[in-house]
Structure formats: C-alpha cells, structure tokens
C-alpha positions, 0 to 999 in steps of 0.5 A, a space after each residue: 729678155 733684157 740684155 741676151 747675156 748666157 744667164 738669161 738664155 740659160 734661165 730661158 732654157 730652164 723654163 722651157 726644160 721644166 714646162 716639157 718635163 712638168 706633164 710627164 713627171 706630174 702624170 709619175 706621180 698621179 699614177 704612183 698615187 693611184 697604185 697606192 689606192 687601188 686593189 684591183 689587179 687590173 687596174 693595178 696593171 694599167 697604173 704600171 703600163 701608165 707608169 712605165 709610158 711616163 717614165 719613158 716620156 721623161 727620160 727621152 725628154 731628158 736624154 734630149 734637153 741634156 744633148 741640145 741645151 747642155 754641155 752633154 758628152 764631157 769635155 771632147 768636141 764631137 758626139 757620136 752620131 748615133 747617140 743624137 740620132 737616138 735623143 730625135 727619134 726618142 723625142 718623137 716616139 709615139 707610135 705612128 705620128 712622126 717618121 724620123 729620116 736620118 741622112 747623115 752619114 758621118 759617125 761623129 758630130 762636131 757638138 756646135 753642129 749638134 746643137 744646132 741639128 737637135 735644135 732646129 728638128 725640135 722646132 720642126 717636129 713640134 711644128 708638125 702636131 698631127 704628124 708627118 715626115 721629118 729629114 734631117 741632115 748634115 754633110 762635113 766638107 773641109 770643116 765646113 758644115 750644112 745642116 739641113 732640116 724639112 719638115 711635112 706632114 697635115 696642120 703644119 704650123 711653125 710659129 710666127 715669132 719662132 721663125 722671127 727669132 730663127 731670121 734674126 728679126 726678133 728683138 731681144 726683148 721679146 724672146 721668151 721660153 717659147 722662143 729662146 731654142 730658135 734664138 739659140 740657134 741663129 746666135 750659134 750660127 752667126 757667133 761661128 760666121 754662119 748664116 740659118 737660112 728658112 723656106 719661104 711661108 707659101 711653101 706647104 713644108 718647112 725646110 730650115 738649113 744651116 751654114 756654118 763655116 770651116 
C-alpha cells in the first residue's frame, strides 16, 4: 500500500471481500449449471441442498463484510448487539468447528467499537482452521471502552504479518489484502487515542484486547 489513505484501505478492503466471497458464489453458480444438465431426481436434490449451503455461505459472509467493512446500520452511532453477535456466529456456521461465546452484555454497541469487535473475531476464527473455542467481549464503562477477544482450539495459527500490523510494526508498504483488517483495527484504536494489546506468541491461545478511551 503506498501511502495508507481511505482509498487505498477501501480497495484493500474490497479485494479482501471479493477473495471470501469468490468460492461460495462460483460453487451458485456451478450448482446452477449442474441443475440445468441434469434429469435425475436425486441428483436434482443434492444440487438444491448445495445450492442452498452456498447461498447461506454467501449471505452470512455479506451480512458480515457489510457490519465490519461498511458504514452498516444508517446514519446512528450504535448497533444492536444482537445483530453483531448474528453477523459472528453467521461467519462460522459450520456445524461443530467453532463454538461462538458472547459475553457482552450491552444491548447496543457504539459502531467504532463494533467494527473493531467484528474485526479482531475474524482474525481470530480464522486463525483457528480446525476449530475450537472463540470469546468475545466487551464492557462500556463511563464511555470508555475494552474489547476483548480469545481464541483456542488444536493448529491455532495467527499469521506473522497479521499480528505485525495488529502491533503497529508493520510498514505500510507491505499491507495487503491479507492484512489490511488487522491494520484497520490498530488505525481505529489509535486514531480514538486507544491502544490494541496481543498475547505473547508462547501462549497456547490468542487473546487480542482493545482500549479505547472515553
């Protein structure tokens, strides 16, 4: 990234959106091509059950990207918590491979604050490929704000760059696709006076927390 203005994290963003969403809409429309061609009636039945995994894959994806990329949610400064809380556990649907625990009790959810949450539970799930266990949470105190997120389970991975850019020590030449959610995050915390704080890399789990000032 050559100079980390808006338009740059913005196309970053946008290529990091279109890669996630490039398998689930290209299997729609295999499945659809298959459906055309095909007579049989079971086979008929699988294509739509495939279809319908996709299609649910796609949306939930969207329904994600929209709340932690996105200005999602009009023109007001919260969001309900219930509806970030639906985009996570709709990110990670698959049966069995990541257990989702909310501990935020707040109803409403400042949208910075929001952001950052979505954002830091992506790097975190992702990190996790064989699945595990991933906390999230958040407590509002005289306007100031703590997000903390943990993330367990077997072949726990957090990428070296990633956590680079979550510390602030990645240059900004070298963001990327990859990259550019963690960046994000660290620019939303420190443009608020903030701070984003990691678990130390001999810890058998990964905690990410998040500070941001009254």
């Amino acid at each position: 990234m050559a100079d980390g203005n808006g338009i740059d994290y913005a196309s970053l963003l946008c290529s990091r959106l279109c890669h996630d969403l490039l398998n689930p809409v290209g299997a729609l429309n295999n499945g659809i091509e298959l459906l055309a061609d095909e007579t049989d009636p079971s086979m008929r039945e699988q294509c739509m059950g495939l279809l319908g995994d996709s299609a649910r894959v796609s949306a939930a994806k969207l329904k994600f990207y929209r709340l932690a990329f996105g200005s999602a949610g009009g023109y007001g400064e919260t969001l309900p918590a219930h509806e970030v809380r639906a985009a996570v556990e709709g990110m990670f649907a698959l049966p069995g491979k990541l257990k989702i625990e909310w501990l935020v009790s707040d109803d409403s959810l400042a949208k910075l604050s929001a952001k950052i949450l979505l954002n830091l539970a992506l790097i975190a799930g992702e990190s996790l490929p064989r699945g595990g266990v991933l906390m999230l949470g958040m407590e509002q105190v005289d306007g100031a704000v703590d997000i903390a997120v943990r993330g367990e389970g077997p072949r726990l991975t957090l990428d070296a760059d990633i956590r680079r850019a979550l510390a602030g020590t990645l240059p900004e030449a070298e963001i990327s696709s990859r990259t550019v959610a963690a960046a994000m995050i660290r620019q939303l915390a420190t443009g608020r006076g903030g701070d984003v704080i990691l678990s130390d890399t001999t810890e058998p789990f990964i905690m990410f927390g998040a500070h941001i000032p009254a």
